[in-house]
C-alpha positions as CSV (number, residue, x, y, z in Angstrom):
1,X,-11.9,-27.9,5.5
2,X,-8.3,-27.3,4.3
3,X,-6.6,-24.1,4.9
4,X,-4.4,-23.7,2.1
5,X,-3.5,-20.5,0.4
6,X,-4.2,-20.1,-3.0
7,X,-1.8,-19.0,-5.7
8,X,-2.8,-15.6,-7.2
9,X,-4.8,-15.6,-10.9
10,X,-2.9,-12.9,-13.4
11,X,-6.0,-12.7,-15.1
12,X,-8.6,-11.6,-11.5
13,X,-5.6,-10.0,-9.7
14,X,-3.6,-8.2,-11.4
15,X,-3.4,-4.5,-11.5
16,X,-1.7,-2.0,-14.0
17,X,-1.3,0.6,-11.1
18,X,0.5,0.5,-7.9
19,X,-2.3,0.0,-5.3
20,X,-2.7,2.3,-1.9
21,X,-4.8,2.0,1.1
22,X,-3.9,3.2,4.4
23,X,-4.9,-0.3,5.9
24,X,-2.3,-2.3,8.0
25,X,-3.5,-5.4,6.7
26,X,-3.0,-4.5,2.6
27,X,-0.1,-5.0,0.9
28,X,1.1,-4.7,-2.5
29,X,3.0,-7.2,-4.6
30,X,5.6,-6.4,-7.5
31,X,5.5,-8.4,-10.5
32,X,6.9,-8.4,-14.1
33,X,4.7,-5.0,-15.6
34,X,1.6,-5.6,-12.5
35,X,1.0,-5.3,-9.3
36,X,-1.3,-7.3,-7.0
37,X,-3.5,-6.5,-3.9
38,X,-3.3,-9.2,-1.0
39,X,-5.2,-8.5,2.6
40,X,-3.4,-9.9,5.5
41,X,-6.2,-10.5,7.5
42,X,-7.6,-12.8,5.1
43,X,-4.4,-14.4,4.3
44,X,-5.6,-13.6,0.7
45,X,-5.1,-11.8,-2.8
46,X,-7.6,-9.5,-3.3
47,X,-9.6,-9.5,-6.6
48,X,-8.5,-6.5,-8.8
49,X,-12.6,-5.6,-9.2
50,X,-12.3,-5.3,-5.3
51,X,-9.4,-3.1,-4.3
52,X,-11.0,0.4,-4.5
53,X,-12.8,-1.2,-1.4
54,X,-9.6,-1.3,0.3
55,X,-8.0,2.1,-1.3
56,X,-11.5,4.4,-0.3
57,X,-12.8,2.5,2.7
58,X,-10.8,0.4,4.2
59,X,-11.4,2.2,7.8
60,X,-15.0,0.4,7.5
61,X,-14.0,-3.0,6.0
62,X,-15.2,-5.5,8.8
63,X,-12.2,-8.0,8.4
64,X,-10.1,-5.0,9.2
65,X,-12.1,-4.2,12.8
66,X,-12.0,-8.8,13.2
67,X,-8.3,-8.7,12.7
68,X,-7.7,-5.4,15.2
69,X,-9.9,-7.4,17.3
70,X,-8.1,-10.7,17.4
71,X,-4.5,-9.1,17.6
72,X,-5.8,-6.9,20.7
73,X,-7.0,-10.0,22.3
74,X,-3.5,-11.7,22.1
């Protein structure tokens, strides 16, 4: 299988509201009149349907507790 990232979709990712969640692993992208959700640990955008996921319970997401797994074994 190929590991190559794919390029965000306007149209499945893009918010109208500056997204928050108190994960390490979330970020927020800026652009022109959007913003767009992308989870680290998935190397990933996040699909706008999803994000209240990350913004409400993002202390129970399970990709969160993998990634703090894998960085504690390194």
């Amino acid at each position: 299988m190929h590991n190559r990232k794919r390029p965000p979709y306007i149209k499945i990712h893009a918010l109208h509201y500056k997204p928050k969640s108190q994960c390490e692993f979330f970020e927020v992208i800026e652009g022109e009149g959007y913003y767009m959700a992308r989870c680290k640990a998935l190397d990933r955008f996040i699909v706008r349907d999803l994000v209240y996921k990350c913004e409400k319970y993002w202390d129970q997401c399970p990709y969160r507790r993998n990634a703090l797994r894998l960085e504690a074994e390194h």
